[in-house]
C-alpha positions as CSV (number, residue, x, y, z in Angstrom):
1,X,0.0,0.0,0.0
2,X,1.0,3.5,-0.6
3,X,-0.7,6.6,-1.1
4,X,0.8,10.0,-2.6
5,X,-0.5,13.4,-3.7
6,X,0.5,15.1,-6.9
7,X,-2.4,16.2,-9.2
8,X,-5.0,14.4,-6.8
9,X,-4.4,12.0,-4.8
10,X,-3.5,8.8,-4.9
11,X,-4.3,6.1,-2.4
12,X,-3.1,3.1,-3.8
13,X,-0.9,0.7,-6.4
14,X,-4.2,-0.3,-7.4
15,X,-4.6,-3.1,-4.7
16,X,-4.0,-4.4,-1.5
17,X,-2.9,-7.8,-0.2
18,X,-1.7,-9.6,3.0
19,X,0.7,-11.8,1.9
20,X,0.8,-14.1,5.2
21,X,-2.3,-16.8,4.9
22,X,-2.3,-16.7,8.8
23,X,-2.9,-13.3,8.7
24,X,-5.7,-12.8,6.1
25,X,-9.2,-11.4,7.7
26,X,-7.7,-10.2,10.6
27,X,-8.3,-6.6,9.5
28,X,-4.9,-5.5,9.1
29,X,-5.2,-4.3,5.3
30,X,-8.5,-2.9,6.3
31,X,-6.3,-0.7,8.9
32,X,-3.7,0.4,7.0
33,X,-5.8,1.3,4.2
34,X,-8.2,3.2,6.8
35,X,-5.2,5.0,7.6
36,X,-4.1,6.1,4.4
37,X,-7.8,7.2,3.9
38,X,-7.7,9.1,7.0
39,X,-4.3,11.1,5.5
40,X,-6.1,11.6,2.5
41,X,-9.2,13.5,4.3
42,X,-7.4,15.5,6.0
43,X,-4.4,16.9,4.0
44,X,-6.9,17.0,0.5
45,X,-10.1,17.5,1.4
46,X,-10.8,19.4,-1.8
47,X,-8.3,17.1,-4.3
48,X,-9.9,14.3,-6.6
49,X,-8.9,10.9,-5.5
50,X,-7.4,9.3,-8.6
51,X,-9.3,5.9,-9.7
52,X,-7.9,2.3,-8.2
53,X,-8.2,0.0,-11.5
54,X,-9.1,-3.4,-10.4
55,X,-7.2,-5.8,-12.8
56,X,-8.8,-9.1,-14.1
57,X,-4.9,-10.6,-14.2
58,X,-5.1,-10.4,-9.9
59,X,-7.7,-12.4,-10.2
60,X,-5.5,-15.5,-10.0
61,X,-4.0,-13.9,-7.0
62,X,-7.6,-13.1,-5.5
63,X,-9.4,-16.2,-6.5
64,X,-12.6,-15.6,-8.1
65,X,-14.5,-16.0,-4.0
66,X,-12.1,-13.1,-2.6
67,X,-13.4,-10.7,-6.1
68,X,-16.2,-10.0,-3.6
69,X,-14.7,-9.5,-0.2
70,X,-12.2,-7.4,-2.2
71,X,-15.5,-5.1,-3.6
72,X,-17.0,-4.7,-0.1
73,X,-13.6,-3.3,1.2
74,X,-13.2,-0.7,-1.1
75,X,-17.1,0.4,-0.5
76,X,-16.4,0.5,3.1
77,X,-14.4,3.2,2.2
78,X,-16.9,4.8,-0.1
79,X,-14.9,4.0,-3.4
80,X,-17.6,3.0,-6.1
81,X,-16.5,0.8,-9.0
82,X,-17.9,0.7,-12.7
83,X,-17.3,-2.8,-13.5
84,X,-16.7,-3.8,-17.0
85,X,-18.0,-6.8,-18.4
86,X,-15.9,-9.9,-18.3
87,X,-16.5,-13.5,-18.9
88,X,-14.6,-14.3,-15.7
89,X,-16.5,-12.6,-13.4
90,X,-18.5,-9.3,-12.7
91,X,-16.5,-7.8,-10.7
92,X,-13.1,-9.1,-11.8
93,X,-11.7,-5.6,-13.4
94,X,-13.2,-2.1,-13.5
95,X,-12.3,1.6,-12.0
96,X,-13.6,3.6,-9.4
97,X,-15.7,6.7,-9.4
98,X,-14.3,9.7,-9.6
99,X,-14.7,11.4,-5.8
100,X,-13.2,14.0,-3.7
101,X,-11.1,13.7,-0.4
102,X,-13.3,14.9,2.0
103,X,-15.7,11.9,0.6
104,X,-13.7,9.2,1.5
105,X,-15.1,7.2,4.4
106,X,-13.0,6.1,7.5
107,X,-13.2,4.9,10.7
108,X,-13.1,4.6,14.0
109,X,-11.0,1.6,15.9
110,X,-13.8,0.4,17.3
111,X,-14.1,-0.9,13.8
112,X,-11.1,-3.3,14.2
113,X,-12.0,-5.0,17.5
114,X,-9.4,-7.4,17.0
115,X,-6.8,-4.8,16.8
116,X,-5.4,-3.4,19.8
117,X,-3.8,0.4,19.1
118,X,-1.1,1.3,21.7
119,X,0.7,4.8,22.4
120,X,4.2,4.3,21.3
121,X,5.7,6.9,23.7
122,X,4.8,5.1,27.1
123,X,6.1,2.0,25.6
124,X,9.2,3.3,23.8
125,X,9.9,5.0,27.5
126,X,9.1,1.5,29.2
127,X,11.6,0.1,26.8
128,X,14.0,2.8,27.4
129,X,13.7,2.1,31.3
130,X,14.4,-1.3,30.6
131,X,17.4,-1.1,28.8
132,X,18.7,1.5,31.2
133,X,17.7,-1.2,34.1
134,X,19.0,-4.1,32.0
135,X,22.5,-2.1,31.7
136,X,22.8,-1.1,35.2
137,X,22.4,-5.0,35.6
138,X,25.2,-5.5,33.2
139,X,27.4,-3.3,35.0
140,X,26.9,-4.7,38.3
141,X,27.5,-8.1,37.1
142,X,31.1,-6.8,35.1
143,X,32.0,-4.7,38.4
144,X,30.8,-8.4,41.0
145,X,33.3,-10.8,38.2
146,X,35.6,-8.1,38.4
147,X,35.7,-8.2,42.5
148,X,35.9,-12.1,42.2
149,X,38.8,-12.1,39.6
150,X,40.3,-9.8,42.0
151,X,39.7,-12.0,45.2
152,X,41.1,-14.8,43.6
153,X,44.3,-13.3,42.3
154,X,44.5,-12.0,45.9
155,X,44.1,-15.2,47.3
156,X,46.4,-16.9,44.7
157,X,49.7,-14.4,45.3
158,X,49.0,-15.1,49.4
159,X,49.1,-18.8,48.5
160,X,52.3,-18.2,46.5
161,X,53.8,-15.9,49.2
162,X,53.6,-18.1,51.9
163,X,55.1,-21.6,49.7
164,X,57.6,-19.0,48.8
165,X,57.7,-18.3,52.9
166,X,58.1,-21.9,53.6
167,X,60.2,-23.4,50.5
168,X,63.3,-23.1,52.4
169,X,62.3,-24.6,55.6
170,X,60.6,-27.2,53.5
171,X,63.7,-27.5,51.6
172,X,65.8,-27.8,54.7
173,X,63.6,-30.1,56.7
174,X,63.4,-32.7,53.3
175,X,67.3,-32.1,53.0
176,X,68.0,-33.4,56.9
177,X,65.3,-36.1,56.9
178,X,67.2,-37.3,53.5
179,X,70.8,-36.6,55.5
180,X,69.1,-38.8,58.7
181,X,67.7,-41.5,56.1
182,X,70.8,-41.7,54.3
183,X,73.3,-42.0,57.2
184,X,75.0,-45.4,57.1
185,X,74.0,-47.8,59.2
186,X,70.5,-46.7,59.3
187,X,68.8,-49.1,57.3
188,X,70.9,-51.7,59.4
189,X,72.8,-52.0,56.3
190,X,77.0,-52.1,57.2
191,X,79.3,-49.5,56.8
């Protein structure tokens, strides 16, 4: 969908499709063209609304049962279509009226129960909160690994100091029990 305004405006590329299966009849074209309608009302109230021409080679795309559901979205809006005749079907290709801006019908949400329309400042600020929260976390976390990197390298040059502290005694104690194991005799072995 698009809609631009140069000599009249112009609402759409002719049609409008939800791609996604799952999401067919939920409303959601219906919403996005209602808004487009809405922009048109109020910046060219006064400006002829160009005609949408219905092609008969969408309706392959369609299928011949959406021709009709397509019809009665359009004249929700208030667009009128002079069909041409076609073997196909009735309503398979045409154009609409010509009508002005301020003719254009559209509506209120309560239209699109399904469709639940939410201020995007509270939530961009909720977001924003969030993050800032989420970061706060993140630093907390970096600043508690950096404490227990700390600790431990503490605690591992302590260790070190003191087998550093003790080596030598350690060294001489193993060197005299060696010099008392080793003394002749000792193992009642003869001299």
């Amino acid at each position: 969908m698009s809609a631009h305004r140069s000599f009249g405006v112009t609402l759409t590329n002719g049609f409008v499709v939800v791609e996604q299966e799952s999401l067919r009849s939920l409303n959601i074209g219906s919403l996005c063209f209602n808004e487009i309608v809405k922009w048109a009302r109020r910046v060219a109230p006064d400006d002829s609304v160009m005609p949408i021409r219905l092609l008969a080679s969408h309706v392959g795309s369609y299928g011949r049962n959406n021709l009709e559901r397509r019809h009665r979205f359009y004249q929700r809006f208030g667009l009128v279509f002079e069909f041409e005749s076609e073997e196909a079907h009735p309503l398979a290709s045409g154009e609409s009226k010509e009508l002005m801006g301020r003719e254009l019908v559209s509506h209120s949400m309560t239209k699109f129960p399904n469709i639940v329309e939410i201020d995007l400042l509270p939530v961009l600020q909720c977001l924003t909160m969030k993050q800032e929260e989420l970061e706060d976390e993140a630093q907390g976390l970096k600043h508690s690994v950096a404490r227990l990197l700390d600790e431990r390298q503490r605690r591992s040059e302590v260790v070190s100091r003191v087998a550093r502290l003790f080596r030598w005694p350690a060294l001489c104690i193993a060197f005299s029990v060696g010099a008392i194991l080793a003394r002749p005799g000792h193992f009642g072995l003869p001299l």
